[in-house]
TIPAMAR-928608 format. One record per atom (N, C-alpha, C): residue number from 1; residue in one letter; atom name; x, y, z. Coordinates in pm, whole numbers. Layout:
# residues N
> NUM_A_CA_X_Y_Z
...
# end
This chain:
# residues 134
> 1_X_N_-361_342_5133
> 1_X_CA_-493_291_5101
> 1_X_C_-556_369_4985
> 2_X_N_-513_519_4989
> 2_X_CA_-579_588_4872
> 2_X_C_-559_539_4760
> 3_X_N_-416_465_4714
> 3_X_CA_-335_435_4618
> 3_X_C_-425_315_4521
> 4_X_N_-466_239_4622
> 4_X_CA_-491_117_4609
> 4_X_C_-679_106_4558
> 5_X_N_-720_212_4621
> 5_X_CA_-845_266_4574
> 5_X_C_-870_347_4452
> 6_X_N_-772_403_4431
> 6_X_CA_-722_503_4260
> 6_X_C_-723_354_4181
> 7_X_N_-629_268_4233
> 7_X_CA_-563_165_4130
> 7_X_C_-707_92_4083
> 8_X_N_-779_9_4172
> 8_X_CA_-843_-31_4180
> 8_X_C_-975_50_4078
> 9_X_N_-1078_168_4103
> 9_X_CA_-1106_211_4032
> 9_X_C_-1073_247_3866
> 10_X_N_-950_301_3867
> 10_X_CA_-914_305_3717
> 10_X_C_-892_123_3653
> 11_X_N_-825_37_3692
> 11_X_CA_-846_-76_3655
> 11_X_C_-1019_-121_3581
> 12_X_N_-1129_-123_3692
> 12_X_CA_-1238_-122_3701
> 12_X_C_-1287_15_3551
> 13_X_N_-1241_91_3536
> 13_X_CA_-1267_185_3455
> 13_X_C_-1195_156_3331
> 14_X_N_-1079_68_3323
> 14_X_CA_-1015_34_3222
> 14_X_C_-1094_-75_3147
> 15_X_N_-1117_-167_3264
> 15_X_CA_-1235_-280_3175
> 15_X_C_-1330_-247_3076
> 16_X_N_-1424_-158_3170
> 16_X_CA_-1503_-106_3116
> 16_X_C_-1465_-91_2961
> 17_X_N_-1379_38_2952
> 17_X_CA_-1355_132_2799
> 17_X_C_-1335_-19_2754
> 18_X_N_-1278_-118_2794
> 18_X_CA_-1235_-188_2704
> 18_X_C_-1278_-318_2659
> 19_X_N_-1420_-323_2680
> 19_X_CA_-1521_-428_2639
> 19_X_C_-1584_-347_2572
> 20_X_N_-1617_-219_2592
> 20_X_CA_-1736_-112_2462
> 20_X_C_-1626_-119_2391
> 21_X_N_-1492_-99_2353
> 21_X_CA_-1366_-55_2276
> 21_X_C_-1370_-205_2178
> 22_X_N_-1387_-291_2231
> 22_X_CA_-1369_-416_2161
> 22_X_C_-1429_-416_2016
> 23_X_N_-1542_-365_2042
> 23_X_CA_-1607_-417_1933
> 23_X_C_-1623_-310_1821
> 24_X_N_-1615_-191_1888
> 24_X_CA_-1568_-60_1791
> 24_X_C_-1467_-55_1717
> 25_X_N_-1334_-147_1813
> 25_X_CA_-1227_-190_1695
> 25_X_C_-1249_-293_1634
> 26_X_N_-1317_-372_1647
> 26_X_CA_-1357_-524_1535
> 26_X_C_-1409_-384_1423
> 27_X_N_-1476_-300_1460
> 27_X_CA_-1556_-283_1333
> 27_X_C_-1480_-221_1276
> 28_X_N_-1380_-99_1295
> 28_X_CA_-1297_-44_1252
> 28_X_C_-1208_-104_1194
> 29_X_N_-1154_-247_1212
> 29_X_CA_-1088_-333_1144
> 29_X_C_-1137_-378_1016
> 30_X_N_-1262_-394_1051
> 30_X_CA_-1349_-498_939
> 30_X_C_-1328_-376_850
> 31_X_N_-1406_-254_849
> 31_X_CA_-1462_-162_743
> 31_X_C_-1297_-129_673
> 32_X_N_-1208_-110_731
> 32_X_CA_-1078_-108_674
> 32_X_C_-1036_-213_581
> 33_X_N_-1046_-335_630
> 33_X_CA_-1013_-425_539
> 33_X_C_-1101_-392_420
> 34_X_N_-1217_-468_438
> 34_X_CA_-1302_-484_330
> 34_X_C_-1390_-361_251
> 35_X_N_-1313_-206_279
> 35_X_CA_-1273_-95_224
> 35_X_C_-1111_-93_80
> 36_X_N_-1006_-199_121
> 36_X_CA_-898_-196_37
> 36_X_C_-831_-144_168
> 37_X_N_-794_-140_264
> 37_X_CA_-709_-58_305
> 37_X_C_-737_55_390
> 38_X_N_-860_132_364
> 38_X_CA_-910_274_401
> 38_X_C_-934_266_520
> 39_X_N_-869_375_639
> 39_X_CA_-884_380_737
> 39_X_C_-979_480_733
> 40_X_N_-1006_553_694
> 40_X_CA_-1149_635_687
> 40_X_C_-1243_579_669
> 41_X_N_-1281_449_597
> 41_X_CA_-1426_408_573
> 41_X_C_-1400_284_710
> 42_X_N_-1298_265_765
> 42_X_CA_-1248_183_874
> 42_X_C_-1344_283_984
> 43_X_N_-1316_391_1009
> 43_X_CA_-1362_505_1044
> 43_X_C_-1515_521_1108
> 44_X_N_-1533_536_973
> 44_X_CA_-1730_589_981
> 44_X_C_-1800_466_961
> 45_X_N_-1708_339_924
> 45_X_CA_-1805_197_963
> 45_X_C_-1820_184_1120
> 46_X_N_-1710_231_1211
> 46_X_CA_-1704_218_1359
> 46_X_C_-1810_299_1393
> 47_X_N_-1828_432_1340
> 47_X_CA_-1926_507_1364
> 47_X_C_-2070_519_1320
> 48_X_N_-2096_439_1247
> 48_X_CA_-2239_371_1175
> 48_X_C_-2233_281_1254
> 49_X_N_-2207_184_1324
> 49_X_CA_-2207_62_1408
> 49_X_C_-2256_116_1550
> 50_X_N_-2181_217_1604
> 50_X_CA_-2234_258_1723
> 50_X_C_-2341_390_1712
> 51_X_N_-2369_390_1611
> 51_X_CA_-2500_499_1592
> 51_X_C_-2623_343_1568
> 52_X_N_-2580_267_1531
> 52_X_CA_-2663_160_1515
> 52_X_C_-2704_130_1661
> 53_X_N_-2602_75_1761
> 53_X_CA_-2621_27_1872
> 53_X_C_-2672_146_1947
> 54_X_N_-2675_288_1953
> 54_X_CA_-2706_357_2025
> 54_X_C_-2892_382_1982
> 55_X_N_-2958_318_1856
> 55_X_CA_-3059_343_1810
> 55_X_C_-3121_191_1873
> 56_X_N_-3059_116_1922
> 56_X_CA_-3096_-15_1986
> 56_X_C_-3144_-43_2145
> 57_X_N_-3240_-102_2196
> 57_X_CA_-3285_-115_2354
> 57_X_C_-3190_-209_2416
> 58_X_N_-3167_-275_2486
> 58_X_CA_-3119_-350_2578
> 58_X_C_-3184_-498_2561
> 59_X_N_-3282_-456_2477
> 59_X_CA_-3287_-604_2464
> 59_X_C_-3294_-647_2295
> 60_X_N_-3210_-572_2240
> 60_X_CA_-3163_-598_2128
> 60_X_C_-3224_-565_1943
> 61_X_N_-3401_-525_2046
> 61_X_CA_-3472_-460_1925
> 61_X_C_-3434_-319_1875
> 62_X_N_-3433_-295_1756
> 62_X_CA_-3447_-153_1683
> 62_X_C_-3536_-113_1787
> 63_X_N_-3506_39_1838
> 63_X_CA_-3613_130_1869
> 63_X_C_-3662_230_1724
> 64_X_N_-3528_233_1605
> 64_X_CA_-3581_316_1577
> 64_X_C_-3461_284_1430
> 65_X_N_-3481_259_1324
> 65_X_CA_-3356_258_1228
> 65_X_C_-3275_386_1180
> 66_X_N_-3185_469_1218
> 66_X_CA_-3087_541_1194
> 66_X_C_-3126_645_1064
> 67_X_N_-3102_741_1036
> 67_X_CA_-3184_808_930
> 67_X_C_-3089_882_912
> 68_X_N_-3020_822_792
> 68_X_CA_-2905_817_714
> 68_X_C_-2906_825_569
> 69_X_N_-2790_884_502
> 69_X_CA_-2799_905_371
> 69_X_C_-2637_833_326
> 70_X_N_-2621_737_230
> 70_X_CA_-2475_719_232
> 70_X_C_-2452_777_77
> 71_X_N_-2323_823_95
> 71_X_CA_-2233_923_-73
> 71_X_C_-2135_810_-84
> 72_X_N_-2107_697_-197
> 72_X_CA_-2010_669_-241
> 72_X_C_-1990_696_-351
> 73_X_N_-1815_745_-404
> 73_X_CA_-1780_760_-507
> 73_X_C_-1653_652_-536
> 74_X_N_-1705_539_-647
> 74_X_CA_-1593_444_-650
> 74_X_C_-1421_487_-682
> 75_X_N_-1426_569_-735
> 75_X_CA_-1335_585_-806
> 75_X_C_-1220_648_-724
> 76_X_N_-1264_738_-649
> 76_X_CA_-1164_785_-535
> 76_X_C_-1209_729_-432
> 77_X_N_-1275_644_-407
> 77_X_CA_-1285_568_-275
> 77_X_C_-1374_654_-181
> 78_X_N_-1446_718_-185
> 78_X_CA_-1498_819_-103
> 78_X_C_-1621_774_-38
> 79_X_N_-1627_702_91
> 79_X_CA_-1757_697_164
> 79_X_C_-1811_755_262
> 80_X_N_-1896_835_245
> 80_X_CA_-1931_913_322
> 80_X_C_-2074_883_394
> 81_X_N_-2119_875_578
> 81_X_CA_-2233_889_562
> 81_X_C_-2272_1038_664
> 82_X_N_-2398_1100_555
> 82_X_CA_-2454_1186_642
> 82_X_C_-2562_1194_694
> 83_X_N_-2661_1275_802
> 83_X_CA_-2764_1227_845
> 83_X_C_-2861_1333_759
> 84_X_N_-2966_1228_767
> 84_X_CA_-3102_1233_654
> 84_X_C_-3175_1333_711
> 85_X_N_-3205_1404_642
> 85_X_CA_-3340_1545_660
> 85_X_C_-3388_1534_590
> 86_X_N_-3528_1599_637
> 86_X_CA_-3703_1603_569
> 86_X_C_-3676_1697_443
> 87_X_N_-3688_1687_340
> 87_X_CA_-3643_1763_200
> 87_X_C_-3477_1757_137
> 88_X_N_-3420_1643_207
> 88_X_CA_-3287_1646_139
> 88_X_C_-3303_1606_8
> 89_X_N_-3211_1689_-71
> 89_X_CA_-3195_1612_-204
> 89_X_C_-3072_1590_-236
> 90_X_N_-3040_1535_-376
> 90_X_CA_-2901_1487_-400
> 90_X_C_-2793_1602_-386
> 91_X_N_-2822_1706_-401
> 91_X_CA_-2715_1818_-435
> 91_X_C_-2701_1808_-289
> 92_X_N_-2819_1837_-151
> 92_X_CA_-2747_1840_-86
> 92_X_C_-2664_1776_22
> 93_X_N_-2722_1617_-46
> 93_X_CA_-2635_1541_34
> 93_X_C_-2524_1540_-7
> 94_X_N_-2500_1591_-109
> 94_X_CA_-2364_1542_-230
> 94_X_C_-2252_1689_-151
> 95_X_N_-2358_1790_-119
> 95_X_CA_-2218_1920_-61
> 95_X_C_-2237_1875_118
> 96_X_N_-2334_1806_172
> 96_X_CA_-2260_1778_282
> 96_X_C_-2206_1682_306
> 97_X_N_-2161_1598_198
> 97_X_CA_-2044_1517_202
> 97_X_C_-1941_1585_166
> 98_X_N_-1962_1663_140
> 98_X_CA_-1808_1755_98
> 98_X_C_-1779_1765_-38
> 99_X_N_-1859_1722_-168
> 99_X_CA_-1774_1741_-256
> 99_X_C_-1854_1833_-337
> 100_X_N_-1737_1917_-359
> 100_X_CA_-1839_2066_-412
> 100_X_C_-1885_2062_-592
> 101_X_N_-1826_1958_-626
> 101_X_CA_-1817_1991_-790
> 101_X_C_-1870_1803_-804
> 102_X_N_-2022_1724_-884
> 102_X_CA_-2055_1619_-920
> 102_X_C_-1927_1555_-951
> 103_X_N_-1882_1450_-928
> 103_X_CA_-1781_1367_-998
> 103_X_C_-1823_1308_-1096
> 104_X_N_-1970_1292_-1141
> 104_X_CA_-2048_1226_-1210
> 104_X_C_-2174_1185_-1164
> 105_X_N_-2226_1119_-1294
> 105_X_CA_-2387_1111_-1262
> 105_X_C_-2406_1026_-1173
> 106_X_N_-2517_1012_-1126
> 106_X_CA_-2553_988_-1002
> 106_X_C_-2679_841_-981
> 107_X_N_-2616_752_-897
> 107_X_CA_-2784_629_-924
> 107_X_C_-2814_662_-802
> 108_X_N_-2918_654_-755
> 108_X_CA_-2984_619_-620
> 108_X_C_-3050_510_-576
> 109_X_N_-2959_430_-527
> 109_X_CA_-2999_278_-444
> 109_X_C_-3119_292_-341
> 110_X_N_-3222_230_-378
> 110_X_CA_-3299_293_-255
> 110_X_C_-3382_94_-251
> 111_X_N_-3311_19_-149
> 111_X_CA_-3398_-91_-128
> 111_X_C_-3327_-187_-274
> 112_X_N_-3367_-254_-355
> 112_X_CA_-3356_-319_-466
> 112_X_C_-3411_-233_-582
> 113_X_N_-3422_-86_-577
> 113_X_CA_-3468_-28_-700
> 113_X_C_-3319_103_-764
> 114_X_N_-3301_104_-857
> 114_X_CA_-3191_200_-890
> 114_X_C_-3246_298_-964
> 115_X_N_-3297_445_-933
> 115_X_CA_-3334_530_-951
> 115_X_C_-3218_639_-1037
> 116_X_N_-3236_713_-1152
> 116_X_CA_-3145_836_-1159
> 116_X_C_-3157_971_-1109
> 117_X_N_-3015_1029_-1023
> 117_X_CA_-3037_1081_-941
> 117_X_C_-2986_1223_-1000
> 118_X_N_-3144_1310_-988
> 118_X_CA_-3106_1473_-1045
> 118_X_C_-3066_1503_-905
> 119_X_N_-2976_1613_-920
> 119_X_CA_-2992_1715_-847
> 119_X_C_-3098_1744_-727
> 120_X_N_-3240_1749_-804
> 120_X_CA_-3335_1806_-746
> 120_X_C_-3393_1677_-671
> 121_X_N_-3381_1566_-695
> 121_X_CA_-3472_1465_-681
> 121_X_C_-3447_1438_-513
> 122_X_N_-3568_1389_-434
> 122_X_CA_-3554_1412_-269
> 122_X_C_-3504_1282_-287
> 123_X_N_-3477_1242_-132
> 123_X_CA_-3374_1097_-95
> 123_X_C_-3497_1121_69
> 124_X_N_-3481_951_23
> 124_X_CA_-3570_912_163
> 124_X_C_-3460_851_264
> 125_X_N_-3442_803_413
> 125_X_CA_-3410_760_482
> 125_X_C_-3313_636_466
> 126_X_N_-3183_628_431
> 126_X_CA_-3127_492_439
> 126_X_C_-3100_486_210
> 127_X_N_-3149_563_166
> 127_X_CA_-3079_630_18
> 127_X_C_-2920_562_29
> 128_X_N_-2870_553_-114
> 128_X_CA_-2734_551_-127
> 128_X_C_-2695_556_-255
> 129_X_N_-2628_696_-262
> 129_X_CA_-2554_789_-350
> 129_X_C_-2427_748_-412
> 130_X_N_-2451_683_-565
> 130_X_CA_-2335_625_-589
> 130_X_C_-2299_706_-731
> 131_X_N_-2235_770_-708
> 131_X_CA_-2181_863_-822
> 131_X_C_-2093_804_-934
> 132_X_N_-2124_807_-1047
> 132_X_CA_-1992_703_-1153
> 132_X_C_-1919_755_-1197
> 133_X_N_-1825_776_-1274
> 133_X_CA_-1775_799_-1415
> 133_X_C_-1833_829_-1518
> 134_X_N_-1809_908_-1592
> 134_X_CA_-1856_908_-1767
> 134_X_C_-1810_819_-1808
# end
């Protein structure tokens, strides 16, 4: 009878992981594809998705929108997101994405406006750091 009560539970526990799992891999699929390929931006799209849903009530409203900074660099494919602090600026979202040396200058997407992005200049909530080429 114990057997059957183990079985039973883990089954019941398997469901579970695997209706939250569902949709973490849809997203991980999606951000891969429509990345080129990249299982890293496959990655941190799964993980922007459930930082999304974890900022969400039960009944489907925002409690609160995510306070986020995103670093892309086209050229090596590099998407990074990190979380937003009160005085961040570009330099330091740019070293806690990891890259220690500018790849190039910098726009800041903020809404429908494209800002140029010093160094010094602060980044508000939901910013996105798109570094170019010369």
């Amino acid at each position: 009878m114990h057997n059957v009560t183990r079985i039973v539970c883990h089954g019941a526990l398997g469901l579970l992981l695997f209706a939250v799992g569902c949709k973490t891999v849809v997203r991980f699929a999606t951000g891969t594809i429509t990345s080129g390929g990249n299982p890293v931006a496959g990655a941190q799209n799964a993980a922007v998705g459930l930082a999304v849903d974890a900022a969400t009530n039960p009944g489907g409203e925002a409690a609160q929108a995510p306070q986020i900074i995103t670093v892309l660099v086209p050229e090596t494919g590099l998407q990074k997101v990190v979380p937003w602090r009160e005085g961040m600026t570009v330099y330091t979202a740019r070293r806690a994405a990891g890259l220690n040396r500018p790849p190039g200058p910098c726009k800041i997407e903020r809404g429908d406006e494209q800002l140029d992005g010093t160094n010094k200049a602060l980044l508000e909530p939901g910013d996105v750091l798109r570094f170019v080429s010369q």
